[in-house]
C-alpha positions as CSV (number, residue, x, y, z in Angstrom):
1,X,-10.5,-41.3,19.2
2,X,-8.8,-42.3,15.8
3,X,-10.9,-43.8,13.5
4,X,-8.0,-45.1,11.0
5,X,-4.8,-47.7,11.7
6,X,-3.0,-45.8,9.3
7,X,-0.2,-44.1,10.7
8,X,-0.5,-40.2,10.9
9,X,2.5,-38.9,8.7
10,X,4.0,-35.7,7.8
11,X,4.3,-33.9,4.7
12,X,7.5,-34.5,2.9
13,X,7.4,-31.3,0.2
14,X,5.7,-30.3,-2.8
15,X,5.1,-34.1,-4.3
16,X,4.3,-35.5,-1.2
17,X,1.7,-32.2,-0.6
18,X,0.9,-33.2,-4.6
19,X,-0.1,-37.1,-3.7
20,X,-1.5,-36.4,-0.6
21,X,-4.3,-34.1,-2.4
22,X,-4.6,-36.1,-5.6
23,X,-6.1,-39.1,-3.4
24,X,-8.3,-36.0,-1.6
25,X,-9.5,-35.5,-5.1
26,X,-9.9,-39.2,-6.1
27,X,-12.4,-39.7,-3.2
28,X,-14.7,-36.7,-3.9
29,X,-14.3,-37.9,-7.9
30,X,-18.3,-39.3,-8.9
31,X,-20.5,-37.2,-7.4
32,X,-18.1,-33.9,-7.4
33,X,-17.2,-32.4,-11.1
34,X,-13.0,-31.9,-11.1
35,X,-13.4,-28.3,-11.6
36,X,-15.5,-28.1,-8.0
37,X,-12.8,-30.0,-6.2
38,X,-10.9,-26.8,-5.4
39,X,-14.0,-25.8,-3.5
40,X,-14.4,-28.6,-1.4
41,X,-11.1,-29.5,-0.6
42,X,-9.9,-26.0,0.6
43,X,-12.5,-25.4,3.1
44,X,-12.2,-29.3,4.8
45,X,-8.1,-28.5,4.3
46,X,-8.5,-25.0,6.6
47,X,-10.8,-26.5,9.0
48,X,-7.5,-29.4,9.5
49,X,-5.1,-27.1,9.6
50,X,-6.9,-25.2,12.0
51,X,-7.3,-27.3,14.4
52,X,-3.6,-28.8,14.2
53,X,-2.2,-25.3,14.5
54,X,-4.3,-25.3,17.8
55,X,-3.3,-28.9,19.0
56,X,0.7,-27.7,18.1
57,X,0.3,-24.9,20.5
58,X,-1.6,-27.4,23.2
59,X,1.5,-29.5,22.8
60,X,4.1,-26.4,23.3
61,X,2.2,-25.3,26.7
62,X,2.1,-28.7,28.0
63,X,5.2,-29.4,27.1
64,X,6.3,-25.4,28.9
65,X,4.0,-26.2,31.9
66,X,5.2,-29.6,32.7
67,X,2.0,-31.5,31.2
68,X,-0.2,-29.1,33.0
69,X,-3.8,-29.6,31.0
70,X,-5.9,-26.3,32.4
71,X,-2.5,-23.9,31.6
72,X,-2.7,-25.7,28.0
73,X,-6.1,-24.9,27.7
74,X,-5.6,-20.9,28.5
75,X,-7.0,-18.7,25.6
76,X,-3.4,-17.3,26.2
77,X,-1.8,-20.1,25.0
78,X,-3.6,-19.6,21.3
79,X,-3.7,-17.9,18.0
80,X,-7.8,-19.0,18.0
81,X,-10.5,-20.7,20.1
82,X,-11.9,-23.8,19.1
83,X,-15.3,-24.2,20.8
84,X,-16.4,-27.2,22.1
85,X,-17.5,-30.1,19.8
86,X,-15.9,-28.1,16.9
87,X,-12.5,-29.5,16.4
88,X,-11.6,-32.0,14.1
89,X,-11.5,-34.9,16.1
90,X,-14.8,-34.0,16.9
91,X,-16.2,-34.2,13.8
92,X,-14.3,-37.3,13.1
93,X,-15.7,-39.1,15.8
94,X,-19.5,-38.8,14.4
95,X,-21.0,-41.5,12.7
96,X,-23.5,-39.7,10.7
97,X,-24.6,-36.1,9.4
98,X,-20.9,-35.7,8.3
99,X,-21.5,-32.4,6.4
100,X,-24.0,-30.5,8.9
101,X,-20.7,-31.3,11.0
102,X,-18.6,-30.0,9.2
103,X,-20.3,-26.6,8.4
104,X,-21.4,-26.1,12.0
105,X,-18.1,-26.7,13.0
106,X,-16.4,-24.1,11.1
107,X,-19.2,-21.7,12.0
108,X,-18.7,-22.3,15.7
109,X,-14.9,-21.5,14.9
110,X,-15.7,-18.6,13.3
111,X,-18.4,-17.0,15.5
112,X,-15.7,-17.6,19.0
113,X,-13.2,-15.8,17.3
114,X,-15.1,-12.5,15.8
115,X,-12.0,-10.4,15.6
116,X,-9.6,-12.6,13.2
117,X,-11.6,-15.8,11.2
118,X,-15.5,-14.1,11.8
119,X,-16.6,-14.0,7.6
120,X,-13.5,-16.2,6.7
121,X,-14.9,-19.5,7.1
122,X,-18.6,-19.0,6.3
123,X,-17.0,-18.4,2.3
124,X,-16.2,-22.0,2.2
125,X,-19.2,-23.4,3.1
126,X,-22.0,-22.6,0.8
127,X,-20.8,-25.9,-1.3
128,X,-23.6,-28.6,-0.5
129,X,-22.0,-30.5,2.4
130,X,-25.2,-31.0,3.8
131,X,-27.2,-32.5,0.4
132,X,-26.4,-36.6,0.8
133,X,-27.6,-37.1,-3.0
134,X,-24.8,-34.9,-4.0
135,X,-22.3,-35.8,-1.1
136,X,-23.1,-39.1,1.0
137,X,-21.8,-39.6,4.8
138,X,-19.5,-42.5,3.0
139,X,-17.5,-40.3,1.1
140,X,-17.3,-37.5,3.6
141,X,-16.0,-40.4,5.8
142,X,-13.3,-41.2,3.5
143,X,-12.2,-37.7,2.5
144,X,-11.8,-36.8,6.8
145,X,-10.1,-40.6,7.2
146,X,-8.1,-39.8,4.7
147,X,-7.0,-36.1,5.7
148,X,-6.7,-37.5,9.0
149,X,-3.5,-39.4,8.1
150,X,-1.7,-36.0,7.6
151,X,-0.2,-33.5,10.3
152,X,-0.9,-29.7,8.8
153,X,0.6,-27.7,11.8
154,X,2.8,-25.1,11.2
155,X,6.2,-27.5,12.4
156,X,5.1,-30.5,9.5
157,X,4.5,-27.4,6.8
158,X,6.2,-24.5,7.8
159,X,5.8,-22.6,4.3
160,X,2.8,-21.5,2.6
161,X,0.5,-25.1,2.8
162,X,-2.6,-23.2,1.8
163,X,-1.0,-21.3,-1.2
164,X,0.7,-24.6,-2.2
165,X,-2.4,-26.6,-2.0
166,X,-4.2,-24.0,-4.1
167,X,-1.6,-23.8,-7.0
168,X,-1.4,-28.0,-6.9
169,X,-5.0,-27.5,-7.4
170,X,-5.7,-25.3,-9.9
171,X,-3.0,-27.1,-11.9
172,X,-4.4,-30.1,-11.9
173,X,-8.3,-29.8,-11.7
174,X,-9.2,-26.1,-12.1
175,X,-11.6,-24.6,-14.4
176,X,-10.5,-21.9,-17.0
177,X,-12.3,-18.9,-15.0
178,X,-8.6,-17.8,-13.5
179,X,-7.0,-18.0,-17.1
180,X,-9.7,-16.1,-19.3
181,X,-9.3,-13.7,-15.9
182,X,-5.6,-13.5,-16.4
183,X,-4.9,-15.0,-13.1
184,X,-2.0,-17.2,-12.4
185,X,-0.7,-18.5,-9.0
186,X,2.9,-17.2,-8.2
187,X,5.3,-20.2,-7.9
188,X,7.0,-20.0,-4.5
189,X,10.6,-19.9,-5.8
190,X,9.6,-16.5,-7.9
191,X,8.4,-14.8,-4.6
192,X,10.9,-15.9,-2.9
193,X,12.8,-14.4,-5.4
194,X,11.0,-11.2,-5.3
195,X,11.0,-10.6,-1.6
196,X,14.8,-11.2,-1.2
197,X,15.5,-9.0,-4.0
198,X,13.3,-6.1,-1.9
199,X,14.6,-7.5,1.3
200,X,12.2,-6.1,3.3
201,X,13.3,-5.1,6.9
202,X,11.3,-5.1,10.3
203,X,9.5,-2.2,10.7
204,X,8.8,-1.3,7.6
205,X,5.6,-1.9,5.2
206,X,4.8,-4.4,2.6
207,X,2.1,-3.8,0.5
208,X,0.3,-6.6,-2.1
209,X,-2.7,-4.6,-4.0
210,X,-3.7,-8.0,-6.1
211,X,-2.9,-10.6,-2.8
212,X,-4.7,-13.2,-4.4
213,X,-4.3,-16.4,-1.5
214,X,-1.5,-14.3,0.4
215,X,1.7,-15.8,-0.9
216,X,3.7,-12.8,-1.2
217,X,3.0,-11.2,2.1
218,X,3.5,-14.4,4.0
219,X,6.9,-15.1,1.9
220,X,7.7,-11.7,3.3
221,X,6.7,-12.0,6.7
222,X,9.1,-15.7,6.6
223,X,11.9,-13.5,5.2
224,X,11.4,-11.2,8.6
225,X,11.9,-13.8,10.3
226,X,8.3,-13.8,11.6
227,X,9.9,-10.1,13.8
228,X,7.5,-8.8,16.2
229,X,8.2,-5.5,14.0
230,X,5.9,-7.0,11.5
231,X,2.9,-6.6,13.4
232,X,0.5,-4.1,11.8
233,X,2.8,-3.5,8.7
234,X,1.6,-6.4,6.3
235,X,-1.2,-4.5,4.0
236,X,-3.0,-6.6,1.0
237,X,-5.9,-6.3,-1.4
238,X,-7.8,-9.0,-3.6
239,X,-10.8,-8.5,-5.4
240,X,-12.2,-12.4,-5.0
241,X,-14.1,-12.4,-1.8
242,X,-12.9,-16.2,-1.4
243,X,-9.4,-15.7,-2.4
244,X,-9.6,-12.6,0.6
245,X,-10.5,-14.8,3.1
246,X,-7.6,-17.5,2.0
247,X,-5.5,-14.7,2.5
248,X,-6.7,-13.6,6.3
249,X,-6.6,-17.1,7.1
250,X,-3.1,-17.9,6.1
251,X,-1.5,-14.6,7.6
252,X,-3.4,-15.7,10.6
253,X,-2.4,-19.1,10.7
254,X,1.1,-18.4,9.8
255,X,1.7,-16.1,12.9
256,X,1.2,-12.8,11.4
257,X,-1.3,-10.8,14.2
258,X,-2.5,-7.7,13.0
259,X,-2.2,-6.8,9.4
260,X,-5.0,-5.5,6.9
261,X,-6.4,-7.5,4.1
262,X,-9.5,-5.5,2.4
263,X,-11.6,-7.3,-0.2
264,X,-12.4,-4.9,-3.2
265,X,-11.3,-4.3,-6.8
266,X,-8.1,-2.1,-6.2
267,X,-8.3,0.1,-9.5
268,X,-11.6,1.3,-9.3
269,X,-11.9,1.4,-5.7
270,X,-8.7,1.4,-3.6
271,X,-9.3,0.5,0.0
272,X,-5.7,0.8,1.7
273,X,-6.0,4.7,2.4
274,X,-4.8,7.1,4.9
275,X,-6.1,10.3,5.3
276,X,-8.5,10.1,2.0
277,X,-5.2,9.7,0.1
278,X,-3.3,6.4,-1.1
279,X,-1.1,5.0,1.8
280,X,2.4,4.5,1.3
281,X,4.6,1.4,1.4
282,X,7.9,0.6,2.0
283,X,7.5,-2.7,-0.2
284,X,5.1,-2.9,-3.0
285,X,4.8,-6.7,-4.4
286,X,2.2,-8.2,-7.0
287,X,1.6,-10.5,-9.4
288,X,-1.5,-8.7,-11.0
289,X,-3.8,-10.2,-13.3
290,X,-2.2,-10.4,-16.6
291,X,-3.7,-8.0,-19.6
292,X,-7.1,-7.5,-17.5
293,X,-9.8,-6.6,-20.3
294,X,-12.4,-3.8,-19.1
295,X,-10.4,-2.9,-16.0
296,X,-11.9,0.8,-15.6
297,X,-10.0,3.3,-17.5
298,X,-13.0,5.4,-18.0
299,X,-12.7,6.0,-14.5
300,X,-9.1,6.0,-13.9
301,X,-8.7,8.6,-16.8
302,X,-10.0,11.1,-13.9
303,X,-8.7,9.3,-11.1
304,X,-8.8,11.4,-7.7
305,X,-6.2,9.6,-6.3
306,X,-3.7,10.7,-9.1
307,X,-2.5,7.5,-9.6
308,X,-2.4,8.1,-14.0
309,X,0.4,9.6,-13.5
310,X,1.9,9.4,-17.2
311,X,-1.7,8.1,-18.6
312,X,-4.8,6.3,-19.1
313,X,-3.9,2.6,-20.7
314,X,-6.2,0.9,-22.9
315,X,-9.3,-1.1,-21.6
316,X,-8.4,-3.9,-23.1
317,X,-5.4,-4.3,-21.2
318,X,-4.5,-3.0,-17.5
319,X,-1.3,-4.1,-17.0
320,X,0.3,-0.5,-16.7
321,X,-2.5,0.7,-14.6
322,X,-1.1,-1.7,-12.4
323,X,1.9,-0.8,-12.3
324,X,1.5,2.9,-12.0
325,X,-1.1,1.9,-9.1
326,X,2.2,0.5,-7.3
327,X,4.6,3.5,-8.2
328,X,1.9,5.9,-6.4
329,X,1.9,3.6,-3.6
330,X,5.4,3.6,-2.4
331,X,7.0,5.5,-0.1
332,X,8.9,8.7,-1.2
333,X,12.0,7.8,0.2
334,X,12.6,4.4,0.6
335,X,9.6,2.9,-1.6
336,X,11.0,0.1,-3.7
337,X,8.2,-1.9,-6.0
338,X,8.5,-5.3,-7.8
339,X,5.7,-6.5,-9.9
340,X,5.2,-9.7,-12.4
341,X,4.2,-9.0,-15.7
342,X,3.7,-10.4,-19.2
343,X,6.2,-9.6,-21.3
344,X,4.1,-7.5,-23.5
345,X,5.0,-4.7,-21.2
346,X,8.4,-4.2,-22.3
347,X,7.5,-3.4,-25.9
348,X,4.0,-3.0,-26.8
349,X,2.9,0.0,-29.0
350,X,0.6,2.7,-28.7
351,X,-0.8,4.5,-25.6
352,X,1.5,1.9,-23.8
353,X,4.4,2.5,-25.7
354,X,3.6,6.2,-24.3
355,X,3.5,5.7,-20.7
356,X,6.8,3.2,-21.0
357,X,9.0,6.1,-22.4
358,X,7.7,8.5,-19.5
359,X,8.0,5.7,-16.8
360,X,12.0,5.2,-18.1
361,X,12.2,8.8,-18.0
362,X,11.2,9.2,-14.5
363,X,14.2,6.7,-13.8
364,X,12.5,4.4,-11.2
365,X,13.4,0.8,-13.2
366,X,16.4,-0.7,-11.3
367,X,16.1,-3.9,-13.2
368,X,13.6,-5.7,-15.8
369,X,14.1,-9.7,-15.9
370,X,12.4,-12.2,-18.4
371,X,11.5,-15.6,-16.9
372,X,11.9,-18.3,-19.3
373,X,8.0,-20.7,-20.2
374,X,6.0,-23.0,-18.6
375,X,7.1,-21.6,-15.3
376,X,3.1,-20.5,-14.6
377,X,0.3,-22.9,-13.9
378,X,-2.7,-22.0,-15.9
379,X,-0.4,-19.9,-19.1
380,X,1.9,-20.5,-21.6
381,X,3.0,-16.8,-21.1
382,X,6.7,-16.5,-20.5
383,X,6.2,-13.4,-17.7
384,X,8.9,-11.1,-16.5
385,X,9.5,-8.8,-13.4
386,X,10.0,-5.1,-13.0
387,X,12.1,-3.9,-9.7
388,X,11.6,-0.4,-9.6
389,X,12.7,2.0,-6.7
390,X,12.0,5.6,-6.0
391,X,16.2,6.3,-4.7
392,X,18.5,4.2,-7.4
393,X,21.5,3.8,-5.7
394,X,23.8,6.3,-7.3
395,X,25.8,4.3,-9.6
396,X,22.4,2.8,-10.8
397,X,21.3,6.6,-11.4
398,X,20.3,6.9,-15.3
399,X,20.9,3.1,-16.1
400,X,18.7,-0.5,-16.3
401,X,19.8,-3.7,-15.5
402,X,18.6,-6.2,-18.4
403,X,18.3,-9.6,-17.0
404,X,17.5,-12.7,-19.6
405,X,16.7,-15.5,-17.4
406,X,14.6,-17.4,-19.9
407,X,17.2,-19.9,-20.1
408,X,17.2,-20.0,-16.0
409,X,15.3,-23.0,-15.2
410,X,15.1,-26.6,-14.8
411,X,12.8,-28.6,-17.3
412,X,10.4,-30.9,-15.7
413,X,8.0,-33.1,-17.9
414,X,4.9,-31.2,-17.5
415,X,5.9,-28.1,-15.9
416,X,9.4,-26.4,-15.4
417,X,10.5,-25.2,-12.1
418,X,13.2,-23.1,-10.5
419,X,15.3,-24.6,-7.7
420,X,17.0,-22.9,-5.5
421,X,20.6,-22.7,-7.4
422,X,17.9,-21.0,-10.4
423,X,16.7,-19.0,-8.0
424,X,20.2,-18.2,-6.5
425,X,21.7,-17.6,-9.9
426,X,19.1,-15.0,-10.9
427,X,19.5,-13.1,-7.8
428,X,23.1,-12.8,-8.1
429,X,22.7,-11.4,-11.4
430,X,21.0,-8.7,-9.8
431,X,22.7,-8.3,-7.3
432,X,25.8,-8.0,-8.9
433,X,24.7,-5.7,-11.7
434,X,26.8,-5.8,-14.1
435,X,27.2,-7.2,-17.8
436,X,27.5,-11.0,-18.0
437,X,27.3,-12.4,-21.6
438,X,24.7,-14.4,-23.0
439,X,22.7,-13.1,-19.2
440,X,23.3,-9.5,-18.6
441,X,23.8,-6.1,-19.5
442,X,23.5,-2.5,-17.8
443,X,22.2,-0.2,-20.3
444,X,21.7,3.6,-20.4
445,X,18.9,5.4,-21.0
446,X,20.2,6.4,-23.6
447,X,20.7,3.2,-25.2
448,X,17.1,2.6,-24.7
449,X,16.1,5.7,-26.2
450,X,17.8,4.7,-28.7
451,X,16.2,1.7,-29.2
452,X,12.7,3.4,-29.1
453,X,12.0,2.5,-25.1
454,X,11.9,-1.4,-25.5
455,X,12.6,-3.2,-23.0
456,X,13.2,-6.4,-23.5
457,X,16.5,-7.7,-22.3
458,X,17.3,-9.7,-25.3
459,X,17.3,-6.2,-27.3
460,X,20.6,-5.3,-25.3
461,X,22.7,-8.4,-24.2
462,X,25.8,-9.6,-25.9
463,X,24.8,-13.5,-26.8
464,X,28.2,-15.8,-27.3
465,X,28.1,-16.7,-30.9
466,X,29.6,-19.9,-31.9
467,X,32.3,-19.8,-34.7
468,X,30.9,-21.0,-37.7
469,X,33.6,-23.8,-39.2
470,X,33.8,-23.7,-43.1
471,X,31.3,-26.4,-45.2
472,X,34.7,-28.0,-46.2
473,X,35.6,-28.7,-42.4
474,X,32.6,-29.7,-41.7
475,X,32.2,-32.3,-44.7
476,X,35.9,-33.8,-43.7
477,X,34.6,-34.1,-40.6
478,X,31.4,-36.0,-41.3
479,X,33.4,-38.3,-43.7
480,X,36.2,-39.4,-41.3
481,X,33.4,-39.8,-38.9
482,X,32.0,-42.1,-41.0
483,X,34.4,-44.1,-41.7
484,X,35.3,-44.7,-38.3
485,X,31.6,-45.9,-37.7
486,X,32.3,-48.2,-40.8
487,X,35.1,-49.9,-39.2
488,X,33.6,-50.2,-36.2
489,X,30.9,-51.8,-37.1
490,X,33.5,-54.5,-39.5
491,X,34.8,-55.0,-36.0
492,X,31.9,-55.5,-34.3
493,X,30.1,-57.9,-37.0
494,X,33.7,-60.3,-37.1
495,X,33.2,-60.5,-33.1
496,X,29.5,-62.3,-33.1
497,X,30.7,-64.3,-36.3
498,X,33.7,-65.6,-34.8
């Protein structure tokens, strides 16, 4: 039974997704610190979804059975069981003990469905629903009235709601653990980018080794078109046990039936193995953490998975023990890799320098794009991108495609974005690859060489260089201009006198 006369409304995009958890904040604001709200609101936002996602696919069967109730009903008919007493209506419609609600409502969820959410939801709820001096039954009241008046179902938010939710979050309220950690949510329009640029194709494999909430996999998944092909080929790893168990539960509630997320740190301990050796991918994707400090290069100097392939970088900074991570996980043949990185990567010194010349050597870079600032939640850094593949196409052989997208982008007040012409414009760039003043230019390697192995685009591309007019020009100019001015303003005064 609803508890609210407010009308239940659908999610109209990224502001509407932005307002909608704002006020979710503003309730828990008091007795909750800003940099906890992340906590609280994404377990009492999966627990919504959840049961939405359940009550979508109630409404399809009914709707496929002629408004038969018991066919509706059929385990068949779902992704997950929701146990008696454990959906969200139920919850809503107690009157006290809000938080012991909640909690042993997600724990019900999680112990009927052992095989795809058991350990998933039980890392949301350690915060202190249950304490009533930290959390009373009021505000939980408000916080479920108020989630109430959105629908979160797959049809109202078909993209990545959880991933959204999460970068809107950490935005807005989050601590600085993720940014001293290097960690920065992905904006959707640079995976989407990403994925369309490695196009990904049913069948084959698409590996994230840093997965963080899911993003990229789901993006491609969506870019599959959701293909029955897909099942058992999505592969991910994340260190965070919580962000892990975002990611399971967003494959899961986006569709995606069998893929295989493990929870570990991925360069001291890779997890995604076959036959004792690194698995192979089709498609590699990751936005690692940026310039990870003590990332294990004591162990990785020896690693028995050969994955320091041209070296052991420094432990101050990982970023290249990333990326030859991802080179020794694609696929011989068709393995193509695209990773985010800061753009120290194309020119930093030293033992990086080092393994940049022999990665150029090996001729795997198809293309390196800067991304202009502010793009990032959580980091000033201007990133860029590395699309790498293990078979150029021929008339790729021996060259890079240098991409300077930095001026790509559409300002916003606080934070600049890409739209979809943005997006659209850097892919063609690619795509096309070829030189385009002031944007890009197709270098050899031995241009690069020559240039001792930076690469940073704005190194190579031809930049349109305004003629510069002569100081007496200029000065004519400015003194005819000013007259006019003069007399326009003699015109103007002798209208308001007259």
């Amino acid at each position: 039974m609803a508890k609210t006369n407010k009308e239940i409304k659908e999610l109209t995009g990224a502001q509407g997704l932005y307002n909608f958890l704002f006020e979710a904040c503003n309730i828990l604001r008091g007795p909750v610190s800003q940099d906890n709200f992340k906590d609280y609101i994404t377990p009492i936002l999966y627990f919504k979804r959840i049961s939405d996602v359940y009550d979508e696919e109630t409404e399809a069967a009914l709707e496929e059975s002629n408004g038969d109730l018991e066919y509706a009903s059929m385990p068949e008919q779902h992704r997950f069981v929701i146990p008696d007493g454990c959906h969200w209506a139920d919850v809503r419609n107690r009157t006290e003990n809000l938080g012991s609600a909640i909690v042993g409502a997600m724990r019900g969820i999680e112990l009927a469905n052992p095989d795809t959410l058991y350990g998933v939801l039980s890392m949301f709820s350690s915060q202190k629903w249950t304490d009533k001096k930290n959390l009373s039954d009021a505000k939980i009241r408000d916080l479920i009235e108020h989630l109430s008046i959105q629908k979160l179902g797959n049809k109202d938010y078909p993209a990545d709601l959880m991933g959204d939710a999460y970068e809107i979050l950490l935005k807005k309220f989050a601590d600085d653990s993720k940014a001293k950690a290097g960690e920065f949510y992905t904006p959707r329009p640079v995976v989407s980018l990403l994925v369309r640029i490695l196009d990904p194709k049913p069948g084959e494999t698409v590996y994230d080794p840093a997965c963080g909430s899911g993003g990229m996999l789901i993006e491609a998944v969506h870019h599959m078109n959701y293909d029955d092909l897909c099942c058992g080929s999505i592969f991910g790893q994340e260190k965070n046990v919580v962000n892990a168990a975002i990611a399971k539960m967003n494959l899961f509630l986006h569709g995606a039936s069998d893929f295989n997320i493990m929870q570990g740190d991925t360069l001291r301990n890779p997890k995604i193995l076959q036959g004792g050796e690194l698995a192979k991918f089709d498609c590699v994707i990751a936005n690692p953490p940026f310039s990870l400090d003590k990332w294990g290069s004591t162990e990785w100097s020896s690693d028995k998975y050969g994955r320091n392939i041209w070296g052991t970088p420094p432990d101050s900074c990982g970023d290249y023990a990333w990326i030859q991570h991802m080179i020794a996980s694609m696929k011989p043949g068709t393995g193509r890799m695209a990773v985010v990185m800061p753009q120290g990567v194309l020119f930093r010194g030293h033992e990086e320098s080092k393994i940049r010349e022999k990665l150029i050597k090996s001729d795997r870079i198809e293309a390196v794009v800067t991304l202009g600032d502010k793009l990032f939640y959580g980091t000033g850094l201007s990133p860029c991108f590395l699309i790498l593949r293990n078979v150029k196409p021929q008339d790729h052989s021996a060259r890079i495609l240098m991409v300077d997208a930095t001026k790509i982008l559409t300002q916003r007040r606080a934070q600049n974005v890409l739209t979809d012409e943005d997006v659209d414009k850097i892919y063609n760039l690619y795509a096309d690859y070829k030189d385009v003043e002031d944007f890009s230019k197709v270098v050899t390697l031995k241009e690069i060489e020559g240039k001792d192995w930076n690469l940073s685009p704005n190194r190579y591309i031809q930049y349109h260089k305004e003629d510069i007019k002569p100081y007496a020009e200029v000065l004519a100019e400015f003194k005819k201009a000013l007259e006019e001015v003069k007399i326009a303003e003699a015109e103007f005064v002798k209208l308001i006198n007259s």
